[in-house]
LUMLO-695695 format. One record per residue: x, y, z of N, C-alpha, C in turn; residue number from 1. Coordinates in nm, 4 decimals. Layout:
N
n.u,n.v,n.w,ca.u,ca.v,ca.w,c.u,c.v,c.w,nr
X,Y,Z,X,Y,Z,X,Y,Z,NUM
...
! end
This chain:
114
n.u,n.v,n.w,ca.u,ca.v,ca.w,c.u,c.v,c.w,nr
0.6620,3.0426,8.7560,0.7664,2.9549,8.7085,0.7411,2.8161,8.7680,1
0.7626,2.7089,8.6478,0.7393,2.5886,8.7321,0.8232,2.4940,8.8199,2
0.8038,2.4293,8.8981,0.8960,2.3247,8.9880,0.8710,2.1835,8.9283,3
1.0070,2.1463,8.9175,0.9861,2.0238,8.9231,1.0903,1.9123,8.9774,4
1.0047,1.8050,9.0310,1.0644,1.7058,9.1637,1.0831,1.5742,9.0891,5
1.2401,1.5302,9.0840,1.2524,1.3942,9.0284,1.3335,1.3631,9.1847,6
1.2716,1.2398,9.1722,1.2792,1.0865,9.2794,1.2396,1.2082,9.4172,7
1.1182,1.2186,9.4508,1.0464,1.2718,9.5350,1.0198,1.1876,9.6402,8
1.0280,1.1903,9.7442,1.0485,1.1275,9.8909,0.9341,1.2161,9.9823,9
0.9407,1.1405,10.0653,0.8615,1.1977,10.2070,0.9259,1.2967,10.2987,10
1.0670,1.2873,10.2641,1.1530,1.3902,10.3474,1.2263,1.4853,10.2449,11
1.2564,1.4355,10.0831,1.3049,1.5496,10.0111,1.3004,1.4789,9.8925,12
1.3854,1.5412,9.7736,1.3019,1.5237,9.6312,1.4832,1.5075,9.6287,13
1.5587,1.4097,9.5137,1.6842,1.4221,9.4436,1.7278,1.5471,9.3934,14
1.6222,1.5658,9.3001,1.6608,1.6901,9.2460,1.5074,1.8089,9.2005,15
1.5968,1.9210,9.2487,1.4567,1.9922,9.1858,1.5162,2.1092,9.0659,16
1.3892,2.1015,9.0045,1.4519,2.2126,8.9224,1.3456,2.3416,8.8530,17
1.3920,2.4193,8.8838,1.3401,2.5947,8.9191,1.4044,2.6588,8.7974,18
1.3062,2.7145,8.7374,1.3284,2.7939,8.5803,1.4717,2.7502,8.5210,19
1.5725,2.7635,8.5051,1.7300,2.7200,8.4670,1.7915,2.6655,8.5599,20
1.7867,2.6515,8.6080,1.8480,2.5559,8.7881,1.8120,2.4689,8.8196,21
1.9340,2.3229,8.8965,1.8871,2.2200,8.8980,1.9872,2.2239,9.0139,22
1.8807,2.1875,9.1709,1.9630,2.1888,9.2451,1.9477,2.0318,9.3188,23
2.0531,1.9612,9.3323,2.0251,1.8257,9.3927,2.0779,1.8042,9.5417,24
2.0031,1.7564,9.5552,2.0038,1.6487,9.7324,2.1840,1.6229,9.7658,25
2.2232,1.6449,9.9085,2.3105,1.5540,9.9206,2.3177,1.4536,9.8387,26
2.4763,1.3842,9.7747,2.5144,1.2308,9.7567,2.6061,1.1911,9.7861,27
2.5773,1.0884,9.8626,2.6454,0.9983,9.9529,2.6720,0.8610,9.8860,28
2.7966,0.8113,9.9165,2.8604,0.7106,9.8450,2.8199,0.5508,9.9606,29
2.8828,0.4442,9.8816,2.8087,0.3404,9.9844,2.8515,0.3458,10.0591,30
2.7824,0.3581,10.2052,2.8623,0.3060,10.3667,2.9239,0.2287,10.3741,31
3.0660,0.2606,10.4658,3.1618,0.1874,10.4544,3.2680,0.1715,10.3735,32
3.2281,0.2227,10.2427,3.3507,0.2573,10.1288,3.4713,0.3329,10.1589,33
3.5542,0.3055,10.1516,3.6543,0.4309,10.1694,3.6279,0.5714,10.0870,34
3.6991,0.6709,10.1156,3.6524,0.7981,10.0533,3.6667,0.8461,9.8992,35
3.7960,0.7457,9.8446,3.7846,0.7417,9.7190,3.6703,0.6429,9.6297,36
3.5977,0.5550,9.6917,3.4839,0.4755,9.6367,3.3737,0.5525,9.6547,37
3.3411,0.6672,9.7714,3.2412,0.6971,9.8141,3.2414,0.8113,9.6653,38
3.3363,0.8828,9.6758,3.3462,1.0160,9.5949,3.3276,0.9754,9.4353,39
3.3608,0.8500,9.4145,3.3227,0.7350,9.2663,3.1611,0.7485,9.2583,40
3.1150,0.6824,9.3801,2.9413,0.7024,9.4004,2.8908,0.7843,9.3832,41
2.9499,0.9017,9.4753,2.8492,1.0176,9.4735,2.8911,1.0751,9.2958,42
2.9780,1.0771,9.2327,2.9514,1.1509,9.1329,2.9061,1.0895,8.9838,43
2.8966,0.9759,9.0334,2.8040,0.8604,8.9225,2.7070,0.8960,8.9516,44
2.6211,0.9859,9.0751,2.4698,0.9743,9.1267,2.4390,1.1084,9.0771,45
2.5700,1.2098,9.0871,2.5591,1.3446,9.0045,2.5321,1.3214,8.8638,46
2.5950,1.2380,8.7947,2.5819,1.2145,8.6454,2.4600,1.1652,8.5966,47
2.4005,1.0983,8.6752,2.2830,1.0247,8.6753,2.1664,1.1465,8.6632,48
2.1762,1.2160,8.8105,2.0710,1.2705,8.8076,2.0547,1.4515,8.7277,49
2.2054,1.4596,8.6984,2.1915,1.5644,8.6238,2.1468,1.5279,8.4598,50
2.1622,1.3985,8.3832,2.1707,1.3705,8.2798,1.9632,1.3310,8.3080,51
1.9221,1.3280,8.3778,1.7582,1.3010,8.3645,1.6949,1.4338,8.3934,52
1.7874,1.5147,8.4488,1.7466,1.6905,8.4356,1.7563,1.7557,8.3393,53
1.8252,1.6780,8.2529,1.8552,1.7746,8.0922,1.9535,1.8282,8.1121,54
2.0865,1.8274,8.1509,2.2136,1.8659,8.1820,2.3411,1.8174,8.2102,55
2.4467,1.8390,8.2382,2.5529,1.8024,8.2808,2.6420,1.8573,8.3498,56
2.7820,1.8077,8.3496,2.8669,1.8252,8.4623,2.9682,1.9668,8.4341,57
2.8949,1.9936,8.2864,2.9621,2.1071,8.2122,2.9532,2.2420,8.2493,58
2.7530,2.2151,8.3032,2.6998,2.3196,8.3400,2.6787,2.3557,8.4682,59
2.7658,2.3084,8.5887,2.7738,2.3177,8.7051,2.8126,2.4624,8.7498,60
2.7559,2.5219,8.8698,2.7777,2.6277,8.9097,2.8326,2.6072,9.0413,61
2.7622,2.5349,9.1133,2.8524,2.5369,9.2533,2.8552,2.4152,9.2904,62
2.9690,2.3818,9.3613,2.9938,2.2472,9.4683,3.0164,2.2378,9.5454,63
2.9881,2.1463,9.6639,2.9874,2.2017,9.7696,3.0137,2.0764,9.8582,64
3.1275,2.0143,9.9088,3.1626,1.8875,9.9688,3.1999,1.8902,10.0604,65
3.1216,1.8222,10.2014,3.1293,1.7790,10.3213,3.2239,1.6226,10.3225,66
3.3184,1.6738,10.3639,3.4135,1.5620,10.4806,3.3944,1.4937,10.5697,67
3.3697,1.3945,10.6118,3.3979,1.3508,10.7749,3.5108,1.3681,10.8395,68
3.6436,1.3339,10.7699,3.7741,1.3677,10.7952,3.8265,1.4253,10.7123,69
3.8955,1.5450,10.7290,3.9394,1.6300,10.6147,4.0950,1.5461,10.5722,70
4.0946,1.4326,10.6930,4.2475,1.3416,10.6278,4.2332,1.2825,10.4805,71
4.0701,1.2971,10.4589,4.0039,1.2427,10.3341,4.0382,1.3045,10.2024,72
4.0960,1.4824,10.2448,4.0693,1.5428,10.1118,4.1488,1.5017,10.0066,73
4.2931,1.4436,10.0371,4.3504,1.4285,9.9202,4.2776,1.3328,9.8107,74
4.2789,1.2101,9.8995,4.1873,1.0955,9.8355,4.0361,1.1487,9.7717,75
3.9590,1.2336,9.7967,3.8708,1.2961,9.7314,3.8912,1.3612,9.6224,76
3.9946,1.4477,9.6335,4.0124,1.5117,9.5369,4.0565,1.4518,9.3795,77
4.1863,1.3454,9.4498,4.2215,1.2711,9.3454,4.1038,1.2125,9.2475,78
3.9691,1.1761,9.2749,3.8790,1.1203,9.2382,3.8365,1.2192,9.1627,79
3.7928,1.3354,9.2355,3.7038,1.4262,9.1670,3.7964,1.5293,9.0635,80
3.9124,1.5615,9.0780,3.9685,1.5794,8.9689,3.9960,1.5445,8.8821,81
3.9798,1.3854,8.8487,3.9246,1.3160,8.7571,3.8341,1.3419,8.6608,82
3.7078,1.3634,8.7411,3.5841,1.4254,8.7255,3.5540,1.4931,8.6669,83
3.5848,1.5901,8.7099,3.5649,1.7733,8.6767,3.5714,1.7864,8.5225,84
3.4661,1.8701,8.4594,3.5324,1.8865,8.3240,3.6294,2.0637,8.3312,85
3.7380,2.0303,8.3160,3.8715,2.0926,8.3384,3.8001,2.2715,8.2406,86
3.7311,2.2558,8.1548,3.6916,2.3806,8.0948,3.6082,2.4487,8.1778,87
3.5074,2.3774,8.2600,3.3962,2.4766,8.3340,3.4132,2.3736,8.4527,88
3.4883,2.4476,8.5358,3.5012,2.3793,8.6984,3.3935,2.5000,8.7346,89
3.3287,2.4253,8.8205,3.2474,2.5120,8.9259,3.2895,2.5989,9.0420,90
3.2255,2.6897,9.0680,3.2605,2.7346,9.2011,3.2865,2.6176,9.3334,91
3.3266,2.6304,9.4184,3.3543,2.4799,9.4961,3.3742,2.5214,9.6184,92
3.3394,2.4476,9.6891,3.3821,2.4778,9.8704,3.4106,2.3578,9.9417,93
3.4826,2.2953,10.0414,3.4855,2.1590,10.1072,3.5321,2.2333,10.2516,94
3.4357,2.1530,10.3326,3.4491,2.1527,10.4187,3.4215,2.0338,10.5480,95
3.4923,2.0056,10.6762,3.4354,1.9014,10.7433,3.3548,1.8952,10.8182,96
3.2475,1.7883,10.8136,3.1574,1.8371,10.9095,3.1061,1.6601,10.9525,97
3.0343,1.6668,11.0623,2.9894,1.5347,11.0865,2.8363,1.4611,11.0044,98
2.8683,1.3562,10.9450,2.7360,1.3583,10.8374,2.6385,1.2629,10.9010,99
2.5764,1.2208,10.7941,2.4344,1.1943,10.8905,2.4602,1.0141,10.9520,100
2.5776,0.9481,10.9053,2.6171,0.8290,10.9843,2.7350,0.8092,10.9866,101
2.8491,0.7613,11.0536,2.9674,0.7475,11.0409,2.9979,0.6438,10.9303,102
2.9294,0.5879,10.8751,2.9772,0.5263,10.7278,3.0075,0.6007,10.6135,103
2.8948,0.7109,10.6431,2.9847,0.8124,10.5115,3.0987,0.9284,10.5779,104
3.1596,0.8783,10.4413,3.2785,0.9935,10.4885,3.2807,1.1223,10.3536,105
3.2174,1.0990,10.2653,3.1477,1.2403,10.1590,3.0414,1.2572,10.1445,106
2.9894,1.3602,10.0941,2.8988,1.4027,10.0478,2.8994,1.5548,9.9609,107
2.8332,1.5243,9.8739,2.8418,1.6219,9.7575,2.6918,1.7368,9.7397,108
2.7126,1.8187,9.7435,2.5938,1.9182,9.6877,2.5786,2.0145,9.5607,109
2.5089,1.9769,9.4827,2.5473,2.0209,9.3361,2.4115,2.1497,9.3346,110
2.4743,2.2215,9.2480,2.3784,2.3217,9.2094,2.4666,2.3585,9.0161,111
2.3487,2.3273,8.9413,2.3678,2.3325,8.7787,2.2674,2.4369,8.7165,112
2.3067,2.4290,8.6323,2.2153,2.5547,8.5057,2.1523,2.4372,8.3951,113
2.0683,2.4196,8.3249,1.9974,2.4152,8.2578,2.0617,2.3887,8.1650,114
! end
């Protein structure tokens, strides 16, 4: 089965995608944004990179969102329930954890179908 690596890096690839599966990289919104701008970012970067995988937000299977402050979730959510297409919500998990700089306060992990 083949692999394949869009926006491929020295430390990891955006997205890869494995026979029907398209699993993407952390996305992180701009540093410094508050958590409702960040959660704007990161899922413009989902749309982006699922729509150059041959897919969408329709075909999502799991999600998976890291907090810096879980004081964040409402304001996240409000955003991403926006988002969501309300017919095929994904499986989902959020949780807080410390990310890789104190400017971000989300981050998103997508895993899609084909």
């Amino acid at each position: 089965m083949s692999i394949t690596r869009l926006h491929p890096g020295p430390r990891m690839s955006q997205a890869v995608i494995h026979g029907e599966t398209v699993y993407l990289a952390g996305q992180v919104g701009t540093p410094g944004a508050d958590a409702a701008g960040q959660t704007r970012d990161c899922l413009a970067a989902i749309d982006r990179l699922l729509e150059e995988a041959g897919t969408s937000k329709s075909k999502l299977l799991q999600v998976t969102i890291w907090l810096a402050d879980m004081a964040d979730f409402d304001a996240m959510n409000a955003v991403y329930d926006a988002w969501i297409d309300p017919a095929n919500p994904a499986a989902r998990a959020c949780g807080e954890a410390r990310l890789a700089t104190p400017a971000y306060k989300v981050e998103f992990i997508v895993t899609a179908a084909l």
